[in-house]
MARLO-870381 format. One record per atom (N, C-alpha, C): residue number from 1; residue in three letters; atom name; x, y, z. Coordinates in Angstrom, 2 decimals, padded with zeros to 5 digits. Each point is the difference from the previous one (the first is absolute). Layout:
// residues N
[NUM, ALA, CA, [X, Y, Z]]
...
***
This chain:
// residues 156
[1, UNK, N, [162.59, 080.97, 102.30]]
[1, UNK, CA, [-001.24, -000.40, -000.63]]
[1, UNK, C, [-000.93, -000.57, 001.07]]
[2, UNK, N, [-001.27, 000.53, -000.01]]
[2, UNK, CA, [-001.03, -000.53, 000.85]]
[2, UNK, C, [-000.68, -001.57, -000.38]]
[3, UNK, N, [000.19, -000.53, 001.16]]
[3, UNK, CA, [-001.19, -001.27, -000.43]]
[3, UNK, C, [-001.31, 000.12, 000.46]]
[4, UNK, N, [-000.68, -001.13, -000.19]]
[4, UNK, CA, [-001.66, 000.63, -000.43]]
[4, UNK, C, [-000.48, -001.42, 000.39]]
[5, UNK, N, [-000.87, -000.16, 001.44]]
[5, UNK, CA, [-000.92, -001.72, 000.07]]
[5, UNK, C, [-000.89, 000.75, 001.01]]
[6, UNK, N, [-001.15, -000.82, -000.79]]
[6, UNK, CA, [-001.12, 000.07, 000.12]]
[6, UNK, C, [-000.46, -000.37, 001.42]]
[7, UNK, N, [-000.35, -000.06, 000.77]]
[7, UNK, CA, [-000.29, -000.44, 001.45]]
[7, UNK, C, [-001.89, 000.28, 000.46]]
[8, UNK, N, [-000.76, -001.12, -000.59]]
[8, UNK, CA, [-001.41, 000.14, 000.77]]
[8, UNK, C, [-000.63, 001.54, -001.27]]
[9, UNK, N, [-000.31, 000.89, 000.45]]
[9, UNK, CA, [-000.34, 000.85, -000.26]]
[9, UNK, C, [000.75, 001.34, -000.58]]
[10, UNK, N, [001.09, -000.13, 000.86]]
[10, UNK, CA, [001.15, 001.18, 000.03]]
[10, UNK, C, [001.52, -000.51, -001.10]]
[11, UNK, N, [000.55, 000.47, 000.24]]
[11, UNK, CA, [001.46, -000.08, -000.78]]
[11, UNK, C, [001.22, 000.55, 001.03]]
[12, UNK, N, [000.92, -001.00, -000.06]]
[12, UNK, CA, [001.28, 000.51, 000.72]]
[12, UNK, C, [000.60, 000.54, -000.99]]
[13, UNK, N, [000.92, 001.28, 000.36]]
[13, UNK, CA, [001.00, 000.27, -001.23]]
[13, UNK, C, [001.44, 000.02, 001.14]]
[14, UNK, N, [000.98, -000.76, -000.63]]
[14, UNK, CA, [001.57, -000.17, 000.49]]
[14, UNK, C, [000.52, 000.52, -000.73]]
[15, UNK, N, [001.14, 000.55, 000.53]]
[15, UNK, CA, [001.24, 001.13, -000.11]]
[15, UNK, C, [001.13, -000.41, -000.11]]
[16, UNK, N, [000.92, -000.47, -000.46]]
[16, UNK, CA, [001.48, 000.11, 000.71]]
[16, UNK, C, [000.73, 001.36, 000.26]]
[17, UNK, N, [000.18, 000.22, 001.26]]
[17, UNK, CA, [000.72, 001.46, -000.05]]
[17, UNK, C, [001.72, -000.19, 000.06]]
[18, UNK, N, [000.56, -001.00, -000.38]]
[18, UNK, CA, [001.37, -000.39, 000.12]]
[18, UNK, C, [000.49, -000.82, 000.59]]
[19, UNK, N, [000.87, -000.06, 001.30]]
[19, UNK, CA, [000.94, -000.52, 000.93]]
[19, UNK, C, [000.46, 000.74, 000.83]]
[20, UNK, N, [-000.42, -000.71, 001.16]]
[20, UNK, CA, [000.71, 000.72, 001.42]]
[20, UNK, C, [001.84, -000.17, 000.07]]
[21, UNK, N, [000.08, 000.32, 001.28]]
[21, UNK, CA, [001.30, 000.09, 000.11]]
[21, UNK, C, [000.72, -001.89, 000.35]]
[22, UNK, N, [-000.88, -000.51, 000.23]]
[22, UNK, CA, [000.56, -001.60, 000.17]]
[22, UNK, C, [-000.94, -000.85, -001.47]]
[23, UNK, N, [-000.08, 000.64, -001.46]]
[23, UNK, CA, [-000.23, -000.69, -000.90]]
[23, UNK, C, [-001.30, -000.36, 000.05]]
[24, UNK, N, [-001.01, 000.13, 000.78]]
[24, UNK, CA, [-001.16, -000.37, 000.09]]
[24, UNK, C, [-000.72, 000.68, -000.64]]
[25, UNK, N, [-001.28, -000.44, -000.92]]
[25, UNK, CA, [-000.33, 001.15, -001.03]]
[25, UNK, C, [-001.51, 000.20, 000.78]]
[26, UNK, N, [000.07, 001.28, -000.13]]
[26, UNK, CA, [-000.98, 001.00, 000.57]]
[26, UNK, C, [-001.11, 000.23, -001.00]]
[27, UNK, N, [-001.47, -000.85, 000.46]]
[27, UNK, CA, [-000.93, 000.33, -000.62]]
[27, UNK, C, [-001.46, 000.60, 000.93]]
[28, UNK, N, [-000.54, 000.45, -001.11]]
[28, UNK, CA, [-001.20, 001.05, 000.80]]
[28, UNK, C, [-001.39, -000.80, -001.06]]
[29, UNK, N, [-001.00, -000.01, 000.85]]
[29, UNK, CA, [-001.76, 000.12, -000.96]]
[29, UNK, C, [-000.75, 000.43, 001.12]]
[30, UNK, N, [-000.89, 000.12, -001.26]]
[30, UNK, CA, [-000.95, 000.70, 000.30]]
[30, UNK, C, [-001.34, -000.71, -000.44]]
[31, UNK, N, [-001.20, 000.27, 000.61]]
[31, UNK, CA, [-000.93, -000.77, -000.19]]
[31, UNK, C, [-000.92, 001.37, -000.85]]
[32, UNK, N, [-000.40, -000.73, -001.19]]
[32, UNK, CA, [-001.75, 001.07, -000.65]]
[32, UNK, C, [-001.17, -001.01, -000.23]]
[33, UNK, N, [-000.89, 000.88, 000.43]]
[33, UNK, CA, [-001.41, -000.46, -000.41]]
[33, UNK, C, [-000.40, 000.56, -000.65]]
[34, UNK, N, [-000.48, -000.46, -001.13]]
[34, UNK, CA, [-000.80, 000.70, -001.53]]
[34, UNK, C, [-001.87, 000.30, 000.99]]
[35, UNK, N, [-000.20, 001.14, -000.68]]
[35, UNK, CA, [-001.43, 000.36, -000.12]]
[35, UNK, C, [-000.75, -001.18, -000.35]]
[36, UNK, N, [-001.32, -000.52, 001.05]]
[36, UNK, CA, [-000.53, -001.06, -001.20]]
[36, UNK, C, [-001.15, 000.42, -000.87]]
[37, UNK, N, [000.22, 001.25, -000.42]]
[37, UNK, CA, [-000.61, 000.25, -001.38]]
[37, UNK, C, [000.92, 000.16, -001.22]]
[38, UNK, N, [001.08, 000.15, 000.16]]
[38, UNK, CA, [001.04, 000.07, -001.13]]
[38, UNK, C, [-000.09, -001.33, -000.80]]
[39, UNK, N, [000.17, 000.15, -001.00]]
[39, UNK, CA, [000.29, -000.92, -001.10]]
[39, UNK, C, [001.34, -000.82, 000.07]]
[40, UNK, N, [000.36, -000.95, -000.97]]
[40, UNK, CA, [001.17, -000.59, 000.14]]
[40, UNK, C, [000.92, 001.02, -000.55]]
[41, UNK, N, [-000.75, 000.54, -001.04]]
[41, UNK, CA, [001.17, 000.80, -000.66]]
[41, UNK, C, [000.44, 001.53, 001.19]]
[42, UNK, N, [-000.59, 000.44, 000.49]]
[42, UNK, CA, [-000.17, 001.00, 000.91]]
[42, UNK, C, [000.78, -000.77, 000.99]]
[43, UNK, N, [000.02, -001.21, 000.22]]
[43, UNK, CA, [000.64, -000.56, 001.57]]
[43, UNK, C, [001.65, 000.06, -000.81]]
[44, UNK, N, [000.04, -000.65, -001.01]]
[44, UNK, CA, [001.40, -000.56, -000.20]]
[44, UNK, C, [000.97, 001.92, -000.30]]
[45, UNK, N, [-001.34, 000.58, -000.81]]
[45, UNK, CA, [001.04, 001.51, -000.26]]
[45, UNK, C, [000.28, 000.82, 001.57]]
[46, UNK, N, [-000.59, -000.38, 000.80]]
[46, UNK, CA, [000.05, 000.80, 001.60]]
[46, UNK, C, [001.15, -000.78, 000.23]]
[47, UNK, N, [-000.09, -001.24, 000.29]]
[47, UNK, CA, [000.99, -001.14, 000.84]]
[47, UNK, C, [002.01, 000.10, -000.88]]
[48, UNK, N, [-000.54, 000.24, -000.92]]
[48, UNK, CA, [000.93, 000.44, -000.95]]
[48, UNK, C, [000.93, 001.54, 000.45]]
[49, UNK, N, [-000.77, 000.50, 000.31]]
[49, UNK, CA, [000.27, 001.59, 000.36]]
[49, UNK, C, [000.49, 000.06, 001.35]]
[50, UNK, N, [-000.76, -000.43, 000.87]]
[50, UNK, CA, [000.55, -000.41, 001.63]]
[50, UNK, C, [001.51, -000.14, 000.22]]
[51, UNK, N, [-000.23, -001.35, -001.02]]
[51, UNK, CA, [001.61, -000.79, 000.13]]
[51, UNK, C, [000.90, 001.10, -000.46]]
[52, UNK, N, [000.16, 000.42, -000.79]]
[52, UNK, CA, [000.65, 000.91, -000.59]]
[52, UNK, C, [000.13, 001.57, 000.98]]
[53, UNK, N, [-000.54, -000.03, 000.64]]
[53, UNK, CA, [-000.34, 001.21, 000.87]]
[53, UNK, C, [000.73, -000.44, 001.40]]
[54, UNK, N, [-000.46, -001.22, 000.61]]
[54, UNK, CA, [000.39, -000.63, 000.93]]
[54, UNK, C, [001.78, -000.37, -000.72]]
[55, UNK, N, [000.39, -000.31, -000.79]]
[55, UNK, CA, [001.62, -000.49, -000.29]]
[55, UNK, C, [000.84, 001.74, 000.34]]
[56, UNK, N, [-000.69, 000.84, -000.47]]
[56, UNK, CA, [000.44, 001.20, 000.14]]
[56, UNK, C, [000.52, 000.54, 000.95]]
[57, UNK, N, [-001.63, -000.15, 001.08]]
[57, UNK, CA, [000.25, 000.39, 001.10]]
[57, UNK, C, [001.30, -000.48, 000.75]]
[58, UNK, N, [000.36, -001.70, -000.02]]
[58, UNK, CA, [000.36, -000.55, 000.59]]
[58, UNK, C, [001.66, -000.04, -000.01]]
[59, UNK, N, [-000.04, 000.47, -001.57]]
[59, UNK, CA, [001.61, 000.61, -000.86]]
[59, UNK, C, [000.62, 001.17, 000.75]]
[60, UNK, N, [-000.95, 000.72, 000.21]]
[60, UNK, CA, [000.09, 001.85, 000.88]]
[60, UNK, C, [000.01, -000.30, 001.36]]
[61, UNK, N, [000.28, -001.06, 000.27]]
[61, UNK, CA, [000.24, -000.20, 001.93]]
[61, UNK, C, [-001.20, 000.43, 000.76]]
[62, UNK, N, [-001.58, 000.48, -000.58]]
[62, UNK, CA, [-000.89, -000.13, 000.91]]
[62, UNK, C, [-000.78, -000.94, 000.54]]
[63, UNK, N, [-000.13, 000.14, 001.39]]
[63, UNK, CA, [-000.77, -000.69, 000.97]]
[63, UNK, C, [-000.81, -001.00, -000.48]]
[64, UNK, N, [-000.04, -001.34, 000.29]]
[64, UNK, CA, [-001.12, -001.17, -000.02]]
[64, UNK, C, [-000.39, 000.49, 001.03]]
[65, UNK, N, [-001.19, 000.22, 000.25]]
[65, UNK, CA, [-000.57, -000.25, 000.98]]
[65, UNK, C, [000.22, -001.30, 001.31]]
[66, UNK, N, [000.21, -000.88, -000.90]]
[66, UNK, CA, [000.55, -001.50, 000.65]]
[66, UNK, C, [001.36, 000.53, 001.26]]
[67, UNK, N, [000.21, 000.57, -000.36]]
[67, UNK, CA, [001.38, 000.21, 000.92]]
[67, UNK, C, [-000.11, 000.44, 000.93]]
[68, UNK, N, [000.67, -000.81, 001.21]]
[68, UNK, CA, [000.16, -000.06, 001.49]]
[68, UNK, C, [000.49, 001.63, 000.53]]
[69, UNK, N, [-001.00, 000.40, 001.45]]
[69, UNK, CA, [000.83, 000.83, 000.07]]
[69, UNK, C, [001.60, 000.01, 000.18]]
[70, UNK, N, [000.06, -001.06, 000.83]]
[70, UNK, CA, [001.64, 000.21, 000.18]]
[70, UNK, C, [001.03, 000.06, -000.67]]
[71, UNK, N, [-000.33, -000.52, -002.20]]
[71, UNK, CA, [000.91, 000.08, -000.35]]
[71, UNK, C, [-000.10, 001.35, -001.02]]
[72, UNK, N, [-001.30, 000.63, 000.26]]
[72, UNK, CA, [000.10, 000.88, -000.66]]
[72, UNK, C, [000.76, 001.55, 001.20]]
[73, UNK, N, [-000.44, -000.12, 000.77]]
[73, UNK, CA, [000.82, 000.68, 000.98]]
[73, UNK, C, [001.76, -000.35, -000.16]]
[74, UNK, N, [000.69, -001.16, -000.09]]
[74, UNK, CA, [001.25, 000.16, 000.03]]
[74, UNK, C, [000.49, 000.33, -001.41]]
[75, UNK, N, [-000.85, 000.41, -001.05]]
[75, UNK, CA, [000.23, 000.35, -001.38]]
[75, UNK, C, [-000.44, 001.43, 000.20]]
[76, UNK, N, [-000.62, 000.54, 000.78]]
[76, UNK, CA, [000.02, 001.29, 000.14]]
[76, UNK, C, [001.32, 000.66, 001.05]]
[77, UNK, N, [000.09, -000.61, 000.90]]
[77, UNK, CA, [001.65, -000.03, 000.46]]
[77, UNK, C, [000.70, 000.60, -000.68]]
[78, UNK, N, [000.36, -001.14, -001.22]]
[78, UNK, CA, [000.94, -000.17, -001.04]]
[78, UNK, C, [000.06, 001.12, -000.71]]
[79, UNK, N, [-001.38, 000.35, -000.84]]
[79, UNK, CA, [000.00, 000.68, -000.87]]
[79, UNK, C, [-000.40, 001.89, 000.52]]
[80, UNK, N, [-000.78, -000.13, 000.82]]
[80, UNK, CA, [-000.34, 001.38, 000.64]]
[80, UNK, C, [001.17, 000.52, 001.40]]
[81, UNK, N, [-000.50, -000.90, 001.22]]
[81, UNK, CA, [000.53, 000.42, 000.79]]
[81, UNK, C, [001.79, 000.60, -000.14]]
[82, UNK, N, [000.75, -001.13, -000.16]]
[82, UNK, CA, [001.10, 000.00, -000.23]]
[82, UNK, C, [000.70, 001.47, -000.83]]
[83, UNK, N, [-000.79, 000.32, -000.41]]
[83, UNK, CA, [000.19, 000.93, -001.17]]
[83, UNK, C, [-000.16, 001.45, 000.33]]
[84, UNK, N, [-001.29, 000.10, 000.85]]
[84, UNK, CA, [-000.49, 000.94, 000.42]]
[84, UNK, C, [-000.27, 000.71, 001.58]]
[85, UNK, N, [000.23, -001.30, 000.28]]
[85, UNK, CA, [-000.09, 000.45, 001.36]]
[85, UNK, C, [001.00, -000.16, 000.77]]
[86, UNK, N, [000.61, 000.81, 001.60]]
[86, UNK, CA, [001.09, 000.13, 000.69]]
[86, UNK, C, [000.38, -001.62, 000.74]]
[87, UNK, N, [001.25, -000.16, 000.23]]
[87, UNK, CA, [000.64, -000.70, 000.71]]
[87, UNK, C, [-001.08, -000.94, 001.16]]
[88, UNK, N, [-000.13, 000.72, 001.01]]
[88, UNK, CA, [-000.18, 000.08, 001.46]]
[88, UNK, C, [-001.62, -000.43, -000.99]]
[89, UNK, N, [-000.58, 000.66, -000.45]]
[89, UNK, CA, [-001.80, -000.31, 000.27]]
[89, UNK, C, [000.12, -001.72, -000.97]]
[90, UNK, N, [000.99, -000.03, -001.32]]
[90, UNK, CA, [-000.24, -001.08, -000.36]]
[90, UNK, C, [000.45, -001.45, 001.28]]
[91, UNK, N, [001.01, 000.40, 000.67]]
[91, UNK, CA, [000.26, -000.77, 001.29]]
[91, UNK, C, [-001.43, -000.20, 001.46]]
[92, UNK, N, [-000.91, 001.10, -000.54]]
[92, UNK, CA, [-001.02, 000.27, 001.05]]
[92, UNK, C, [-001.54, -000.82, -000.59]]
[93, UNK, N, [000.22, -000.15, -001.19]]
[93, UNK, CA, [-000.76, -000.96, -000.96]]
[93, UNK, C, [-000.04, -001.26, 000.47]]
[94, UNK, N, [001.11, -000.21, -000.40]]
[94, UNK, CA, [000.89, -001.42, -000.40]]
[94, UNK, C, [-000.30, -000.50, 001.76]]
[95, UNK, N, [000.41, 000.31, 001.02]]
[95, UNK, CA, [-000.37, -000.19, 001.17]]
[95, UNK, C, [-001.02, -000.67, 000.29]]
[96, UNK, N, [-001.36, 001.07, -000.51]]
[96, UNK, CA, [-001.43, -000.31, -000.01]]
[96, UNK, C, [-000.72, -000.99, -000.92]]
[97, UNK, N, [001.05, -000.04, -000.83]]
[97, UNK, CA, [-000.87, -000.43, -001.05]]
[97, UNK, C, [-000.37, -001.97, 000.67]]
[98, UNK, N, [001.10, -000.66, 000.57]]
[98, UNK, CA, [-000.61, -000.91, 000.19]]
[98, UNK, C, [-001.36, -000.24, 000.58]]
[99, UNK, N, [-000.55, 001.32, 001.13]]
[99, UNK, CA, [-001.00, -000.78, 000.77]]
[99, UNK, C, [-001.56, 000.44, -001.15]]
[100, UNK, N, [000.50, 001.32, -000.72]]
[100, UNK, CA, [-001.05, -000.55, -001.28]]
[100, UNK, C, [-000.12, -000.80, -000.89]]
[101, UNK, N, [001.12, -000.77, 000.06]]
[101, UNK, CA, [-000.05, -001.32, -001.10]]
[101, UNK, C, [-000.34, -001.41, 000.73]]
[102, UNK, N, [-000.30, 000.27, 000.99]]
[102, UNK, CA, [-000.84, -001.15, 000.74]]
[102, UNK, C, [-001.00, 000.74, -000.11]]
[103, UNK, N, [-000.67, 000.51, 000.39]]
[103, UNK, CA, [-001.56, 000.86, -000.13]]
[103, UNK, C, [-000.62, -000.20, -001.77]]
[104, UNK, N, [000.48, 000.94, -000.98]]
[104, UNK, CA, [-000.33, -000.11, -001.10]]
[104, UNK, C, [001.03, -000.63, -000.89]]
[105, UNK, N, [001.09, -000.28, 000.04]]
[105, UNK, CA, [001.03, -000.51, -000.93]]
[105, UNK, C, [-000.38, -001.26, -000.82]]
[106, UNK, N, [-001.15, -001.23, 000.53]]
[106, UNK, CA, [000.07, -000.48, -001.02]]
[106, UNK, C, [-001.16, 000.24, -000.35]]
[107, UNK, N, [-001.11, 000.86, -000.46]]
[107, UNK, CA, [-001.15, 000.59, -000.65]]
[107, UNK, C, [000.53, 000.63, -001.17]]
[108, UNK, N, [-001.14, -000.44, -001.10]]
[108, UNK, CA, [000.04, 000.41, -001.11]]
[108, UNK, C, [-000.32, 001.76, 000.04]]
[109, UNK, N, [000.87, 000.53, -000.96]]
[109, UNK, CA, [000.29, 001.36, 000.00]]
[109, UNK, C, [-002.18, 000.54, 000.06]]
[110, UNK, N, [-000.41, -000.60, -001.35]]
[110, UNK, CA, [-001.45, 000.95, 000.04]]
[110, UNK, C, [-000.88, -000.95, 000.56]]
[111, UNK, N, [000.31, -001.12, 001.30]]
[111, UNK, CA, [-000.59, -000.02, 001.04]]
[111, UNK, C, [000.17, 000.97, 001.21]]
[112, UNK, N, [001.23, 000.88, 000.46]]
[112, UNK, CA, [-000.31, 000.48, 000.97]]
[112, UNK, C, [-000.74, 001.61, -000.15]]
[113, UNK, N, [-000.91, 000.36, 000.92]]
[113, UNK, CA, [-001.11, 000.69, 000.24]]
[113, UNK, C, [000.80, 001.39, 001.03]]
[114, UNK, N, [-000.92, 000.55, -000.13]]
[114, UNK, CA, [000.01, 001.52, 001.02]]
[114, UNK, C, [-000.07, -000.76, 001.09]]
[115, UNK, N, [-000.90, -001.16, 000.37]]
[115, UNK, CA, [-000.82, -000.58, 001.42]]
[115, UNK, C, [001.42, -000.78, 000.48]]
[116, UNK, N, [001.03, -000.82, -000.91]]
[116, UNK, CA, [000.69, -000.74, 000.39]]
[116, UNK, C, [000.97, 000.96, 000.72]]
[117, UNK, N, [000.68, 000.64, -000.81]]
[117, UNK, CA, [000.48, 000.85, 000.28]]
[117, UNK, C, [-000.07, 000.68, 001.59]]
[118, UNK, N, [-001.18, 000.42, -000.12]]
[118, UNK, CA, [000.25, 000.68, 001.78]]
[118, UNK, C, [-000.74, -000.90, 001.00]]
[119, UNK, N, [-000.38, -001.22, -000.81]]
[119, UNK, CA, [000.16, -000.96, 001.06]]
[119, UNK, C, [001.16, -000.07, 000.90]]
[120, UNK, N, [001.27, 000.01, -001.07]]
[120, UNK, CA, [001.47, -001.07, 000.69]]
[120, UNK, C, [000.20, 001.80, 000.48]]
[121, UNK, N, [-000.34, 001.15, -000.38]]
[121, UNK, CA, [000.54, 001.36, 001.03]]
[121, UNK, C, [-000.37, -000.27, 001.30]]
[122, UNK, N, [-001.35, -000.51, 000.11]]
[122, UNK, CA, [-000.71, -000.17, 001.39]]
[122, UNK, C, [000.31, -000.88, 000.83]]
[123, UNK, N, [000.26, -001.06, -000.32]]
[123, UNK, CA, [000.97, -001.10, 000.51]]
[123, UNK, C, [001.61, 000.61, 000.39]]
[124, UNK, N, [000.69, 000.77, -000.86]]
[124, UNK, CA, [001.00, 000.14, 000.48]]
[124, UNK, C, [000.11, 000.97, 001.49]]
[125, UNK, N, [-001.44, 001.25, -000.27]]
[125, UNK, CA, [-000.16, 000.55, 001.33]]
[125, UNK, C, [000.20, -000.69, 000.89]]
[126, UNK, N, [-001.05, -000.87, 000.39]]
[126, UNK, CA, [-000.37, -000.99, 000.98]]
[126, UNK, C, [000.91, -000.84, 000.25]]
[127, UNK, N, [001.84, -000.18, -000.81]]
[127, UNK, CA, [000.08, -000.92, 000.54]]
[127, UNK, C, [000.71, 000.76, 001.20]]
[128, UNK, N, [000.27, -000.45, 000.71]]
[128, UNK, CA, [001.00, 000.28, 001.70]]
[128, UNK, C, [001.24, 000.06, 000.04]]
[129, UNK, N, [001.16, 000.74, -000.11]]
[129, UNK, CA, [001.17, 000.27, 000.29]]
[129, UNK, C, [000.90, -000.17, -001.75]]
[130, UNK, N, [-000.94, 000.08, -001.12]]
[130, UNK, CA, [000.79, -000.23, -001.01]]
[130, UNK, C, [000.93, 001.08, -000.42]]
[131, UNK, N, [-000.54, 001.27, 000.33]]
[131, UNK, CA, [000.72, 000.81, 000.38]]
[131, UNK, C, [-000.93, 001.56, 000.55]]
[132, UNK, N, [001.06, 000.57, 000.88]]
[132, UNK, CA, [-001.12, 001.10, 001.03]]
[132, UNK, C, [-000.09, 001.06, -000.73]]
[133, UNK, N, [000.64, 000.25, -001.08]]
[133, UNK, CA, [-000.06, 001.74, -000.46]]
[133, UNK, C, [-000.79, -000.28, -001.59]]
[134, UNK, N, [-001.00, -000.95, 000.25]]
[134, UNK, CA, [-000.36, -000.23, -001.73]]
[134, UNK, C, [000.63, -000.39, -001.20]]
[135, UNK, N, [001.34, 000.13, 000.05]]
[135, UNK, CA, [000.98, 000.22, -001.28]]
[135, UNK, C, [-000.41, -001.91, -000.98]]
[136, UNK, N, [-000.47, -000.91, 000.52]]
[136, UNK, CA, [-000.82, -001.25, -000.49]]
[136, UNK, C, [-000.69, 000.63, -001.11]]
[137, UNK, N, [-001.59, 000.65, 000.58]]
[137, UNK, CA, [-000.67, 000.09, -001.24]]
[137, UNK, C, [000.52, 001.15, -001.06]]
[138, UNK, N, [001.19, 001.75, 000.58]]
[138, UNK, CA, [000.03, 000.76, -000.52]]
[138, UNK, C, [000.98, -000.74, -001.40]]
[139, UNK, N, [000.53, -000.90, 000.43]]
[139, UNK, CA, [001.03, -000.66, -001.23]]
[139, UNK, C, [-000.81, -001.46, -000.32]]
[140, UNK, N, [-001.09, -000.47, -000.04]]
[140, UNK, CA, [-000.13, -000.82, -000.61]]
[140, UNK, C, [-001.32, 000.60, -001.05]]
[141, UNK, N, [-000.54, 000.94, 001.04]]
[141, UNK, CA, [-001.22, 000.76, -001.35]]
[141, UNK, C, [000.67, 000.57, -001.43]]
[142, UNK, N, [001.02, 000.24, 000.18]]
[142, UNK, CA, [000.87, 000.75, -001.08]]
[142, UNK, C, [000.37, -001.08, -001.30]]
[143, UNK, N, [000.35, -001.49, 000.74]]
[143, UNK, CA, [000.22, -000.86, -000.87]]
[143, UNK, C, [-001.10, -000.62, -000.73]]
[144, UNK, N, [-001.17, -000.29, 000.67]]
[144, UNK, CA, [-001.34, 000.26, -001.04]]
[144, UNK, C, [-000.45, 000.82, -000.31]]
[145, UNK, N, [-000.18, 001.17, 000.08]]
[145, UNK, CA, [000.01, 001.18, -001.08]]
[145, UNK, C, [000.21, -000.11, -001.05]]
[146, UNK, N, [001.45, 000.11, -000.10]]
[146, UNK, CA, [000.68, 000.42, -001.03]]
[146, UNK, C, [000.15, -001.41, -000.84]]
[147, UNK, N, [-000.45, -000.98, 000.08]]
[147, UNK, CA, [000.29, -001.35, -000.57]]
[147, UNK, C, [-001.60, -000.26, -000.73]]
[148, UNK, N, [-000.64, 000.47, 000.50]]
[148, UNK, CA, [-001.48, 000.48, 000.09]]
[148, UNK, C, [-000.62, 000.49, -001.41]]
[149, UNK, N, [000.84, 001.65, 000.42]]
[149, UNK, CA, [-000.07, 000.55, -000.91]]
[149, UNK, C, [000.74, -000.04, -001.24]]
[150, UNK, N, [000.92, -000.46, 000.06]]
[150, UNK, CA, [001.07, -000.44, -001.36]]
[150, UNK, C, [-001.12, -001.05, -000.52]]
[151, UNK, N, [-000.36, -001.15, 000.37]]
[151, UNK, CA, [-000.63, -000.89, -000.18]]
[151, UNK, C, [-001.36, 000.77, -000.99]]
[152, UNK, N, [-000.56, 000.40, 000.33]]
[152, UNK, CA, [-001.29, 000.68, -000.68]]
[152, UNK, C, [000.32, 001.28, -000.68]]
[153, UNK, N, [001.25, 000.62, -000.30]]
[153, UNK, CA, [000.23, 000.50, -000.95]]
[153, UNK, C, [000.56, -000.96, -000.77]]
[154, UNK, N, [000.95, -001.61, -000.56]]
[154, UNK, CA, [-000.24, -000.88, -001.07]]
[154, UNK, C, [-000.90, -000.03, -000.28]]
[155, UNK, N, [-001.01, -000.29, 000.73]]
[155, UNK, CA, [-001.08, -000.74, -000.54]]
[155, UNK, C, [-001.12, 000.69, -000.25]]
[156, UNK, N, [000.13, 001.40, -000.26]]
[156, UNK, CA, [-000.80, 001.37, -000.60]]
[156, UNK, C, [-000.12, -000.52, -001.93]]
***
C-alpha cells in the first residue's frame, strides 16, 4: 500500500517493496507535482492513480530511478550476466568493474549522461600504464552499456 504526504507544493508517494536479505525493509518514493491548473478533485484522482501505478511498478522489480549505479549493476550481474553470459568475460567484468564504480558507481542511475560517460572513456585513455593493449576501456565500455541499456528499457 502506498502512502501519500503532502510536501510544499508536490506530494511524496512511499512504497514498501518488502525486506532485504538482513530484514531491513526496502522502501522506494517518488516525488509528483500536480498541474497548477488542476482542481482538487483532478489533483487527488491523478495523485491517486500515480500511487497505484508507482506501487506496481515497484511490485514488478522496475527501476527507481533513485538507484545507484553500482547497485543496479551488481543486480544485473545477478540477474543477466550470470545467466547469460560466458565464464571468462563475466570474470573480465567483474575485474573492471571496480575502477567504474569509483568513476560512476555512486551516481544516480537517470543522472548519468552520454557526456559522463565518455568523460570517464577519456580519462581512462589518458591514464598511463593502466594497461597497453586497451583491454581497460574495451571491458569497462561493455559494463555501461549494457547496464545502460537494461536500465532504459525498465524505465520505457
Amino acid at each position: 500500500m502506498a502512502t501519500i504526504r503532502k510536501r510544499g507544493k508536490s506530494y511524496q508517494i512511499r512504497v514498501s517493496c518488502g525486506y532485504d536479505v538482513n530484514g531491513n525493509q526496502v522502501e522506494r518514493s517518488m516525488t509528483w507535482k500536480p498541474d497548477p491548473k488542476m482542481t482538487e478533485k483532478q489533483i487527488e484522482n491523478k495523485l491517486q492513480r500515480q500511487a497505484v501505478l508507482f506501487e506496481e511498478s515497484c511490485m514488478n522489480g522496475h527501476v527507481n530511478s533513485a538507484v545507484k549505479f553500482q547497485e543496479f549493476t551488481e543486480q544485473w550481474f545477478k540477474e543477466y550476466a550470470e545467466i547469460k553470459l560466458k565464464a571468462q568475460t563475466i570474470r573480465n567484468y567483474r575485474y573492471f568493474s571496480d575502477r567504474v564504480y569509483k568513476a560512476v558507481g555512486h551516481m544516480r542511475m537517470d543522472k548519468i549522461t552520454t557526456r559522463t560517460i565518455q568523460k570517464f572513456i577519456t580519462q581512462l585513455t589518458k591514464t598511463p600504464k593502466i594497461d597497453q593493449h586497451g583491454d581497460t576501456v574495451e571491458y569497462s565500455n561493455p559494463i555501461l552499456k549494457w547496464n545502460i541499456k537494461d536500465s532504459e528499457k525498465h524505465n520505457e
